[in-house]
C-alpha positions as CSV (number, residue, x, y, z in Angstrom):
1,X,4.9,-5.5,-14.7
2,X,4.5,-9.0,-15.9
3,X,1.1,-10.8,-15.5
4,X,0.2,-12.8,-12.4
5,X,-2.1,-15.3,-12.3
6,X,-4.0,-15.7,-8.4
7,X,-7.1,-17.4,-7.0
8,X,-10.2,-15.8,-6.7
9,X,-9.1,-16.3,-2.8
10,X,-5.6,-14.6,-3.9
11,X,-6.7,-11.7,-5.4
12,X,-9.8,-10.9,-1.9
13,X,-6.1,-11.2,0.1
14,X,-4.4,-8.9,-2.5
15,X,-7.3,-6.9,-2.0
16,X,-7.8,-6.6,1.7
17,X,-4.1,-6.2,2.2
18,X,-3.9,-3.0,0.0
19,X,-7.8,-1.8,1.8
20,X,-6.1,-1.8,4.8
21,X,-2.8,-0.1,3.7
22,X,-4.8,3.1,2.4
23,X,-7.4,3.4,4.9
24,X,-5.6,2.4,7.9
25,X,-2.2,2.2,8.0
26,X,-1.5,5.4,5.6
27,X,-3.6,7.4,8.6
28,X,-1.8,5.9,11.3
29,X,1.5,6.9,9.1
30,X,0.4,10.6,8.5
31,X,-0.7,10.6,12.2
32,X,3.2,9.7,13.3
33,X,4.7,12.4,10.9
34,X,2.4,14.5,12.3
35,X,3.5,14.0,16.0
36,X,7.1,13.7,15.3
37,X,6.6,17.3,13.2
38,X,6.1,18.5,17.0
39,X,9.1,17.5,18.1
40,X,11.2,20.2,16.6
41,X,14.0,20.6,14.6
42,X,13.7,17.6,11.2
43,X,16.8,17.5,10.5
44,X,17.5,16.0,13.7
45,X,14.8,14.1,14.5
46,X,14.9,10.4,14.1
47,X,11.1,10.0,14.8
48,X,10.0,11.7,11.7
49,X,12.9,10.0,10.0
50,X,11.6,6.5,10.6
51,X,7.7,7.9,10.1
52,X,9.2,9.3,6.7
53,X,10.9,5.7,6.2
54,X,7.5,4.0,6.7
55,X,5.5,6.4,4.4
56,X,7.8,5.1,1.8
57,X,7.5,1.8,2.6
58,X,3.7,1.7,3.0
59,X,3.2,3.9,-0.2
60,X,5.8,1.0,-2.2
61,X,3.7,-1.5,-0.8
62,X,0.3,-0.1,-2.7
63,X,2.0,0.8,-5.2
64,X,2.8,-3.1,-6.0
65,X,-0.5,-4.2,-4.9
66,X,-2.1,-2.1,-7.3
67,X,-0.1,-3.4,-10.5
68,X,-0.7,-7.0,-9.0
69,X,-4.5,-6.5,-8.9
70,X,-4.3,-4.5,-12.3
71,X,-2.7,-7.0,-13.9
72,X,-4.0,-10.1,-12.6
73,X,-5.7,-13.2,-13.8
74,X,-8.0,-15.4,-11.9
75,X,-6.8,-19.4,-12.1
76,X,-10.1,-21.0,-13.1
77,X,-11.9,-18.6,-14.9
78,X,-12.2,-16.4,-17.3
79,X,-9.6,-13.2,-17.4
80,X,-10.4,-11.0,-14.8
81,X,-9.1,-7.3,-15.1
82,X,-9.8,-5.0,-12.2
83,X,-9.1,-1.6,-12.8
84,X,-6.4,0.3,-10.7
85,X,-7.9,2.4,-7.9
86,X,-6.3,5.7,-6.9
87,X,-6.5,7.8,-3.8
């Protein structure tokens, strides 16, 4: 992924954006799969499809975030590397 230059102000957004993606919204995900698992048969069950549908989307999301923090570069200041967090 190519470099990306942000704002100290950028890169708290970046940051708060991909906080709340794995300890929020990744629970409320595996909470939905979880329910729509209760439902019965997967294979025809268009709850865990769209839970499934949002896992991916979610898990794309950090994914991205993470390379963009990663790889970043603070506009004003000295280069600024922050080093990839995993869950």
């Amino acid at each position: 992924m190519a470099q990306i230059t942000v704002t100290k102000e950028g890169l708290e957004k970046l940051n708060s954006e991909l906080d709340y993606l794995k300890n929020v919204k990744r629970i409320e995900v595996k909470e939905a799969l979880r329910i729509a698992r209760g439902f019965g048969d997967l294979s025809e069950n268009s709850e865990y499809d769209e839970a499934k549908d949002e896992q991916a989307k979610v898990e794309s999301r950090i994914s991205e975030l993470e390379d963009k923090v990663f790889e970043n570069t603070v506009r004003g200041g000295k280069r600024k590397r922050i080093t990839k967090r995993s869950n």
